[in-house]
C-alpha positions in Angstrom: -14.8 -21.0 -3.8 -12.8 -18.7 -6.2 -9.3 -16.5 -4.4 -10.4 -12.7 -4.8 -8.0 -11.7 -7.4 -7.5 -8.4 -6.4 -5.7 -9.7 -2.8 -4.7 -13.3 -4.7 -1.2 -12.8 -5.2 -1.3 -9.5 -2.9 2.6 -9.8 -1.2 4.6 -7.0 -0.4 6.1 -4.4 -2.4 9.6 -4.6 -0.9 12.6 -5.6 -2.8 13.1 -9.0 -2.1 10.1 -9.7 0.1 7.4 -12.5 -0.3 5.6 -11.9 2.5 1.5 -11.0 2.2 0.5 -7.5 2.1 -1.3 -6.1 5.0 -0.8 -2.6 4.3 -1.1 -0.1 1.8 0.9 2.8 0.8 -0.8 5.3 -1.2 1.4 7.8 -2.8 2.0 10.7 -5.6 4.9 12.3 -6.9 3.7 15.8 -7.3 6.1 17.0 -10.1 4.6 14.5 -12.4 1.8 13.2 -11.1 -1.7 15.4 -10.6 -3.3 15.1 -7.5 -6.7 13.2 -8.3 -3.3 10.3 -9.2 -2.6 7.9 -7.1 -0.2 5.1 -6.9 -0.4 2.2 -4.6 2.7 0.0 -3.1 1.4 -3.0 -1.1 3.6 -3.8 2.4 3.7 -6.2 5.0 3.7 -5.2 8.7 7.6 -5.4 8.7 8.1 -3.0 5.7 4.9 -0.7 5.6 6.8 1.7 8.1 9.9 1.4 5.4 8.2 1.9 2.5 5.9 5.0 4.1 9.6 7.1 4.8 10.9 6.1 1.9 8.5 8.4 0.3 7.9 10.7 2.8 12.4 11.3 2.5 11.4 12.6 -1.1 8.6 15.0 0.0 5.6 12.8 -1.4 2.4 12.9 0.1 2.0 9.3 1.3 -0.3 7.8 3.9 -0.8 4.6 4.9 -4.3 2.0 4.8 -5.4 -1.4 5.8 -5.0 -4.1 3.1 -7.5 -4.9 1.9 -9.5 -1.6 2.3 -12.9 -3.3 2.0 -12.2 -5.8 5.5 -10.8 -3.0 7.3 -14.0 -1.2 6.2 -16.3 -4.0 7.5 -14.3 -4.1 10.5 -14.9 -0.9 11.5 -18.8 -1.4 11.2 
């Protein structure tokens, strides 16, 4: 059985961490980007609240979703 490569090497977006993502943080900056763009940080449960003010401190429409989106998806079935 072949790893999913798009949650493979899926770790956290922090500085320094290493630890799996289970979050992610979707994100725009709106004074470059346009708003169909959108940029994606991964986070684990101990940074995902860190990460989401980080941006939100620089007025950035952020929000956060389950990593991986599809399992939280079937979850919710």
């Amino acid at each position: 059985m072949t790893a999913d490569p798009s949650t493979a090497e899926a770790v956290c977006s922090r500085a320094g961490c290493r630890a799996p993502a289970t979050a992610q943080i979707v994100w725009r900056n709106p004074r470059i980007h346009p708003p169909e763009r959108r940029k994606i940080w991964l986070a684990c449960d101990e940074h995902a609240g860190y990460l989401r003010d980080f941006l939100a401190a620089r007025d950035f429409p952020v929000h956060v979703e389950p990593f991986p989106a599809s399992t939280a998806a079937e979850a919710a079935r």
